[in-house]
C-alpha positions as CSV (number, residue, x, y, z in Angstrom):
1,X,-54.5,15.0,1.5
2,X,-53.1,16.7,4.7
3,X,-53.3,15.0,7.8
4,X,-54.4,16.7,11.2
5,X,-52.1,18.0,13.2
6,X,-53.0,16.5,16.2
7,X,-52.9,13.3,14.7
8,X,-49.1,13.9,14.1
9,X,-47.8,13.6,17.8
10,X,-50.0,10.5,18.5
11,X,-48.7,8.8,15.5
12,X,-44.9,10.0,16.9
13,X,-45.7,8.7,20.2
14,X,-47.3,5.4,19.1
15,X,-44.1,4.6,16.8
16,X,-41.8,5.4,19.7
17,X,-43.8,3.2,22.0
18,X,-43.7,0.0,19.6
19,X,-40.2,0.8,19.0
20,X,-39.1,0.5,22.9
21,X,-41.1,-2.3,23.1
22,X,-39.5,-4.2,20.3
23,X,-36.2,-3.3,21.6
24,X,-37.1,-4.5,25.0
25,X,-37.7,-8.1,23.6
26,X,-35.2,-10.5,25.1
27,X,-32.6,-11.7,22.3
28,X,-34.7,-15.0,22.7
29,X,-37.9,-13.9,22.4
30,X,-36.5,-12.2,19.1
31,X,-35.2,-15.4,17.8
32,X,-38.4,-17.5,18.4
33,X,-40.4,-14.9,16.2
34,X,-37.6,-15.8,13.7
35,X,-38.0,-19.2,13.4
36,X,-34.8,-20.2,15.4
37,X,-34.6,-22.3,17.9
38,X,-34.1,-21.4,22.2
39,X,-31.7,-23.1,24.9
40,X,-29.6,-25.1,22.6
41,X,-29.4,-22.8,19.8
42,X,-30.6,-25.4,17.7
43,X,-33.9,-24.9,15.3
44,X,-33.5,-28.7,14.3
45,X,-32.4,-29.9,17.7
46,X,-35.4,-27.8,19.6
47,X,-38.2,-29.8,16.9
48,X,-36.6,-33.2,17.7
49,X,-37.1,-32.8,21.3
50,X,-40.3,-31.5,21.2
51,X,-41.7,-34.4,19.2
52,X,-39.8,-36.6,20.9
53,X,-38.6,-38.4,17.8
54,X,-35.9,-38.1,14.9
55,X,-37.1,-38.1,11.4
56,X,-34.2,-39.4,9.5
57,X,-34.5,-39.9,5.7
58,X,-33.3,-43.1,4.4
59,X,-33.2,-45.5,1.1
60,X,-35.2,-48.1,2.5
61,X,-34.1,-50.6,-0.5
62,X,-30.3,-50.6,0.2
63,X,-29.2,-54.4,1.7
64,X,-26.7,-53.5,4.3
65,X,-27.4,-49.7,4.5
66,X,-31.3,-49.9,5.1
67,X,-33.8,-52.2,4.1
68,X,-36.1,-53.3,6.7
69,X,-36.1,-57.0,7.8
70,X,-38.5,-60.2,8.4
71,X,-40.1,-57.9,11.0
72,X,-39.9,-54.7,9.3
73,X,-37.0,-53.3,11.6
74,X,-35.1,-50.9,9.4
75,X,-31.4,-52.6,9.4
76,X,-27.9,-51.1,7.9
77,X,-25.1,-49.1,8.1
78,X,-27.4,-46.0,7.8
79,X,-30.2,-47.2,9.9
80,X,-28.0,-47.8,12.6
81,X,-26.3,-43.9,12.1
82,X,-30.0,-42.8,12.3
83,X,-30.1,-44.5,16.0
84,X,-26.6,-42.8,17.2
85,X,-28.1,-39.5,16.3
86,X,-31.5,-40.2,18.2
87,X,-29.6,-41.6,21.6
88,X,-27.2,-38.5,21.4
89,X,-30.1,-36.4,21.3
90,X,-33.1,-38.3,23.1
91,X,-31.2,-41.0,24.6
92,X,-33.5,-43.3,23.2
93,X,-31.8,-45.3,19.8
94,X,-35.3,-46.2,19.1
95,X,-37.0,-42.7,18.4
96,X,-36.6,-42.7,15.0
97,X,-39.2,-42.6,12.4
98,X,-37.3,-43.6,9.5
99,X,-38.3,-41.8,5.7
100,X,-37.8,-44.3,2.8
101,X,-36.9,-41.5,-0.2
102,X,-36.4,-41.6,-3.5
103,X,-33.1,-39.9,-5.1
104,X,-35.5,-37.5,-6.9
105,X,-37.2,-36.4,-3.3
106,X,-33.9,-36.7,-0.7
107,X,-33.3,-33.7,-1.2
108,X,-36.4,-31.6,-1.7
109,X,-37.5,-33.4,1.6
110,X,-34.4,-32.2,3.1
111,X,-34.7,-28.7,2.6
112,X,-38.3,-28.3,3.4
113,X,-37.8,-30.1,7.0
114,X,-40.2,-33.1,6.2
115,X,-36.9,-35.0,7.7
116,X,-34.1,-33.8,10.4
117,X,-31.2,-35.9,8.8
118,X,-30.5,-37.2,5.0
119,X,-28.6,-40.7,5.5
120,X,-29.8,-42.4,2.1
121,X,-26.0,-43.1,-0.1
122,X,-25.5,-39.6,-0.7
123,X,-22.5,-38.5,-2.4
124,X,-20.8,-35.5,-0.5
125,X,-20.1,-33.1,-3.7
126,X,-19.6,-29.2,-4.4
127,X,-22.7,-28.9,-6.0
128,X,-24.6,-30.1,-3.3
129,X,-23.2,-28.2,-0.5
130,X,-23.3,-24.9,-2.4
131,X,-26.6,-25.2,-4.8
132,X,-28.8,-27.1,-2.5
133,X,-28.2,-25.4,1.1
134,X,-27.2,-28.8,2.4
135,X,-24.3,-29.9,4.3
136,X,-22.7,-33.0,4.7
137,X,-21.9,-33.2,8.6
138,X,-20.2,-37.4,8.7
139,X,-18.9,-39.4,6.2
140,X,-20.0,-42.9,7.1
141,X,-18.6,-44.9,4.7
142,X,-16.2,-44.4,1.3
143,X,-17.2,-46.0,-1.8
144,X,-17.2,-45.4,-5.6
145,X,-18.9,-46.3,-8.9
146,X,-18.8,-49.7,-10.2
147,X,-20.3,-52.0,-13.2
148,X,-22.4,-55.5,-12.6
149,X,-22.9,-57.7,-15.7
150,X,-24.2,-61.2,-15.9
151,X,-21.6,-63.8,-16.0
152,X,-22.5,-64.8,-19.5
153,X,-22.0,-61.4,-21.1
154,X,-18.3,-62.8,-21.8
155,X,-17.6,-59.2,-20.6
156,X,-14.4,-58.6,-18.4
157,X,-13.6,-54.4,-17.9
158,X,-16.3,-51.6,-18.4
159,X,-13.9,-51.1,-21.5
160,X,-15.8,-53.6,-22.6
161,X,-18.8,-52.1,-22.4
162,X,-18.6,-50.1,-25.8
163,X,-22.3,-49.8,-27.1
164,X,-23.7,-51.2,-24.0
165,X,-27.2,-50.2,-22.5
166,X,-26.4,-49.4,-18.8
167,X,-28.9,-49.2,-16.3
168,X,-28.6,-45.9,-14.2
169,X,-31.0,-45.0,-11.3
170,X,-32.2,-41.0,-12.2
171,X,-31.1,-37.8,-9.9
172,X,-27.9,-39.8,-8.9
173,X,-23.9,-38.8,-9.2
174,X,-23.9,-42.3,-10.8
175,X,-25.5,-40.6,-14.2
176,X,-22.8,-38.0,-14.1
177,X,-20.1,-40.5,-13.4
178,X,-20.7,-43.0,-15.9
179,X,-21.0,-40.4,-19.0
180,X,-17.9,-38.5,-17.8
181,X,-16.1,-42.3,-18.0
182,X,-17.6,-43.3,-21.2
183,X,-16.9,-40.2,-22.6
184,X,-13.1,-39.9,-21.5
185,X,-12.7,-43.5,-22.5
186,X,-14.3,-42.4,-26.2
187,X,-17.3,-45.6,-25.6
188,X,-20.6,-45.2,-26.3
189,X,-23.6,-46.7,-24.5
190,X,-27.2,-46.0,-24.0
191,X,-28.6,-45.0,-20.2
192,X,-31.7,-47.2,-19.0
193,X,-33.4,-44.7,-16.5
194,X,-35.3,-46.1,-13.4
195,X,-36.7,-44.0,-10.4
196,X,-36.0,-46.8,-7.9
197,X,-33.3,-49.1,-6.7
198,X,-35.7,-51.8,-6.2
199,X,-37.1,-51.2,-9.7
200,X,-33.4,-50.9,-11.2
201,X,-32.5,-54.2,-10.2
202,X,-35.6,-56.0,-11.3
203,X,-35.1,-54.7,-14.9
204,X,-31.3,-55.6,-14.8
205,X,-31.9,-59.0,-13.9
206,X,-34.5,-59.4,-16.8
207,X,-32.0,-58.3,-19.2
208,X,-33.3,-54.9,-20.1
209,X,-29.4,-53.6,-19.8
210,X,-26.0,-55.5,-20.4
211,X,-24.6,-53.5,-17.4
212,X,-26.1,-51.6,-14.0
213,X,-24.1,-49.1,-12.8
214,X,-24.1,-48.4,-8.9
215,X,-22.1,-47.7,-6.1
216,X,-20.0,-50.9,-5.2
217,X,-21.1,-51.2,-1.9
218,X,-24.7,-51.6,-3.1
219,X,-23.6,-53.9,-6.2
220,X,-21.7,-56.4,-3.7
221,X,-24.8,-56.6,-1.4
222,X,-26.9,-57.2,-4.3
223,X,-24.2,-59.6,-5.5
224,X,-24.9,-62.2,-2.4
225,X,-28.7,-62.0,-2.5
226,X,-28.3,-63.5,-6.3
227,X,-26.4,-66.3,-5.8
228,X,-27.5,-68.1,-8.5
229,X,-27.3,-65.4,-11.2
230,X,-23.8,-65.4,-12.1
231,X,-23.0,-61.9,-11.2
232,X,-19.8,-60.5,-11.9
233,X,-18.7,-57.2,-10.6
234,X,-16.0,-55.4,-13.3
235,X,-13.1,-54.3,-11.5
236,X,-13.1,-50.7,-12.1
237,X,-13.7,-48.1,-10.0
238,X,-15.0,-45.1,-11.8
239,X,-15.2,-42.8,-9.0
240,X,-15.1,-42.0,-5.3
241,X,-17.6,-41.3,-3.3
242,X,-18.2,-40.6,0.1
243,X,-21.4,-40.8,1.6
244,X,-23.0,-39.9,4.9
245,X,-25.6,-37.8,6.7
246,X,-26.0,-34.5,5.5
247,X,-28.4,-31.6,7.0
248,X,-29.6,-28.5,6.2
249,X,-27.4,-25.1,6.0
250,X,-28.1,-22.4,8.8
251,X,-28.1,-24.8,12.2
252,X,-24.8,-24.9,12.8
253,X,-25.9,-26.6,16.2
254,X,-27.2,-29.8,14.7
255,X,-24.5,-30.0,12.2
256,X,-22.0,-30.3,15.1
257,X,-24.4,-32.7,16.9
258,X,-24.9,-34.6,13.9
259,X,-20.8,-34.4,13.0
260,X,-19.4,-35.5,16.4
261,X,-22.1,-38.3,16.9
262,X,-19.9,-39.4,13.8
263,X,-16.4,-38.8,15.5
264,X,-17.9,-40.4,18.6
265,X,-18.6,-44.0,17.2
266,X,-14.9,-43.9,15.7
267,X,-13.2,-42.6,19.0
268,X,-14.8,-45.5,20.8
269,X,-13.5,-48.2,18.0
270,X,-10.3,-46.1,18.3
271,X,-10.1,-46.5,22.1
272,X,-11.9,-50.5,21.9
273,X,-15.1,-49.0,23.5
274,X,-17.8,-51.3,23.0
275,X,-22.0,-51.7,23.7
276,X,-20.6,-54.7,25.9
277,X,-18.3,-52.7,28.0
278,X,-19.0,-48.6,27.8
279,X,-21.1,-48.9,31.5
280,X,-18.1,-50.3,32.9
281,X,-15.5,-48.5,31.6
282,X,-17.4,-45.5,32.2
283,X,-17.6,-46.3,35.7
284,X,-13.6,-47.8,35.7
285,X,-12.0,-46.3,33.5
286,X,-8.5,-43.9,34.6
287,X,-8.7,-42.9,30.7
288,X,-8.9,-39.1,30.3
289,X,-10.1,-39.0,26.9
290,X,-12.5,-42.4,27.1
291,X,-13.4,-40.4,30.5
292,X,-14.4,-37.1,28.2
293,X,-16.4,-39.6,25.5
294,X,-18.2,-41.3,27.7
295,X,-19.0,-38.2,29.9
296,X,-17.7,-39.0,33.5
297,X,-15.9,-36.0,33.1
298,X,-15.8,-32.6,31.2
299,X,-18.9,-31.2,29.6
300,X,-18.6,-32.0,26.1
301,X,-22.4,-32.7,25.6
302,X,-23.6,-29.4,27.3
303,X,-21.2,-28.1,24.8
304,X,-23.1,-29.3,21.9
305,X,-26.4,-28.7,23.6
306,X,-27.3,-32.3,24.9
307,X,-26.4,-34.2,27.9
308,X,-23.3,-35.0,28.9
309,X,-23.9,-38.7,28.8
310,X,-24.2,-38.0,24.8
311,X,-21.5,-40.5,23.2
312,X,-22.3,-42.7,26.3
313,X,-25.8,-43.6,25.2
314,X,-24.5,-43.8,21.5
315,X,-21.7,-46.5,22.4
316,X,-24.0,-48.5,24.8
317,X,-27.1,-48.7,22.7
318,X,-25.9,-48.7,19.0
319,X,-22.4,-50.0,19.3
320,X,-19.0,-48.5,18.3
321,X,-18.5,-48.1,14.2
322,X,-16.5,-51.4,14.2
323,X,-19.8,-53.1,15.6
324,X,-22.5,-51.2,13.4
325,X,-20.3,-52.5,10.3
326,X,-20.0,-56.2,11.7
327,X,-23.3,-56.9,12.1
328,X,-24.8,-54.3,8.6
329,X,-22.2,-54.8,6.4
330,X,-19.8,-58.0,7.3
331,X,-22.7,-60.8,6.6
332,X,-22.8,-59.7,3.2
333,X,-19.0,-60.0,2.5
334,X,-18.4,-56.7,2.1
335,X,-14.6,-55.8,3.0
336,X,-14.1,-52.2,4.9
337,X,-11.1,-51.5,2.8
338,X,-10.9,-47.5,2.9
339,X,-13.3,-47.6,5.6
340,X,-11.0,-49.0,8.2
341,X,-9.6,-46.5,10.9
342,X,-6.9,-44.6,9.8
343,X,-4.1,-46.0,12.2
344,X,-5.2,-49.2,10.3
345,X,-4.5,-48.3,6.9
346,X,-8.1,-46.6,6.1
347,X,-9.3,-42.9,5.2
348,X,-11.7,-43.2,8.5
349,X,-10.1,-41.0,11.9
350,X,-12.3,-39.3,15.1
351,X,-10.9,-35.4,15.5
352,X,-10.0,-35.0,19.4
353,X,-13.1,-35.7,21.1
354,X,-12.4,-33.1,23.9
């Protein structure tokens, strides 16, 4: 049906009205109606601040990584990465809601922004990175797949293990890894599945598997609460694995945020920064780079959208990496092996903090 022709120039003018007024919309004004974030340039960064608190996602079953203590204080390697994000964004170590998650829901919860940070023994792969819009922004610690039988299996090498029922917790690299070794080694065995770690090592202690597969951080710590079991850890290492905290694709902000919080707790090891001395060496110190880290001078933290006293509040509150590993990681005999600093024969190095 034909329209009316005096309709037509209204319908021009109207069109060429909304037009200039879209146009007109400051570049930030655009990117709010889009979702993304204004001042630091950071979606993630701008919903942390406004709630005042970092949700970080964690295992919450993982001795030495996180597992909450006699007063329910989450406590571990990853607990305590949790706090250096939240004092280089907050200043405040302590706001942090932590997330226990299963391996089935890490990720899921990820992606859909029910938590800010994934810190929960996550294996940095391909797959990952490129399948599940994630991004793994620190490696906090190196480990790899290993075996735990009971001391009476008589069993002394996962060669050994030929016909074996292996207990595997679901949605982890550990499945993958285990079948590719069995496999290559031309054993068979039969996977025990379990949704929880918790849940995993219950049924392995009852004897529903010969062997439990895990990483060998994990199977250590779990080692030295069963003293009286017998444990015995088979020496091979089926695979490496580093792990860390990993975020979500398309904020490039908080990756770097997340990232040189990382490099910062290393640089301060590095340069023997400490929670005990960072206020005074900030105040003393002639140091150019421990100077830039602890920000008395440059402005790296404006940089990554924070303030300047960034790495300062991380060091002081949470301790260097050296310290989060002596007091998570240390008690239960654990040995930092590939996790030392590099100039000390390990895989673990800061990039230039400046």
């Amino acid at each position: 049906m034909a329209r009316p022709k005096h309709v037509l120039p209204f319908l021009c003018g109207a069109a060429a009205a909304l037009f200039s007024l879209l146009t007109s919309i400051p570049l930030s004004a655009q990117s709010r109606q889009d979702g993304a974030s204004t001042g630091s340039g950071s979606a993630t960064l701008e919903a942390v601040r406004a709630r005042r608190l970092l949700l970080c996602g964690v295992s919450g079953e993982s001795p030495g990584f996180s597992l909450p203590d006699s007063r329910g204080e989450m406590r571990g390697l990853d607990a305590d990465t949790c706090r250096a994000v939240a004092a280089a964004v907050l200043g405040d170590a302590k706001l942090v809601r932590f997330v226990p998650l299963s391996p089935q829901a890490r990720f899921t919860a990820l992606q859909s922004g029910e938590v800010d940070l994934l810190v929960r023994n996550t294996s940095w792969t391909l797959t990952r990175e490129a399948s599940l819009g994630l991004s793994m922004a620190w490696v906090n610690f190196h480990d790899g797949t290993a075996f735990v039988v009971r001391g009476d299996a008589g069993v002394t090498s996962a060669k050994g293990l030929d016909g074996a029922t292996v207990c595997l917790l679901q949605g982890t690299t550990t499945e993958l890894d285990v079948a590719a070794y069995f496999r290559a080694n031309r054993l068979s065995f039969t996977p025990v599945l379990f949704g929880g770690v918790t849940e995993t090592g219950t049924a392995f202690l009852a004897g529903r598997c010969d062997a439990w597969a895990n990483d060998a951080s994990y199977l250590g710590a779990f080692r030295t609460t069963q003293p009286d079991k017998g444990l015995v850890i088979l020496p091979e290492r089926i695979s490496s694995e580093p792990v860390g905290a990993m975020v979500r694709k398309g904020d490039d902000r908080w990756f770097d945020l997340v990232r040189w919080t990382g490099a910062a707790l290393l640089a301060a090891e590095e340069a023997g920064v400490t929670s005990t001395n960072a206020a005074e060496q900030k105040r003393s110190t002639t140091d150019p780079s421990v100077q830039r880290l602890l920000g008395a001078q440059g402005d790296l933290g404006i940089a990554l959208g924070v303030d300047n006293a960034w790495a300062f509040n991380v060091i002081n509150q949470v301790g260097n990496y050296a310290e989060m590993w002596e007091r998570s990681l240390a008690p239960l005999g654990i040995e930092r092996g590939a996790n030392r600093l590099a100039s000390r024969g390990g895989l673990m190095y800061a990039p230039p903090v400046r």
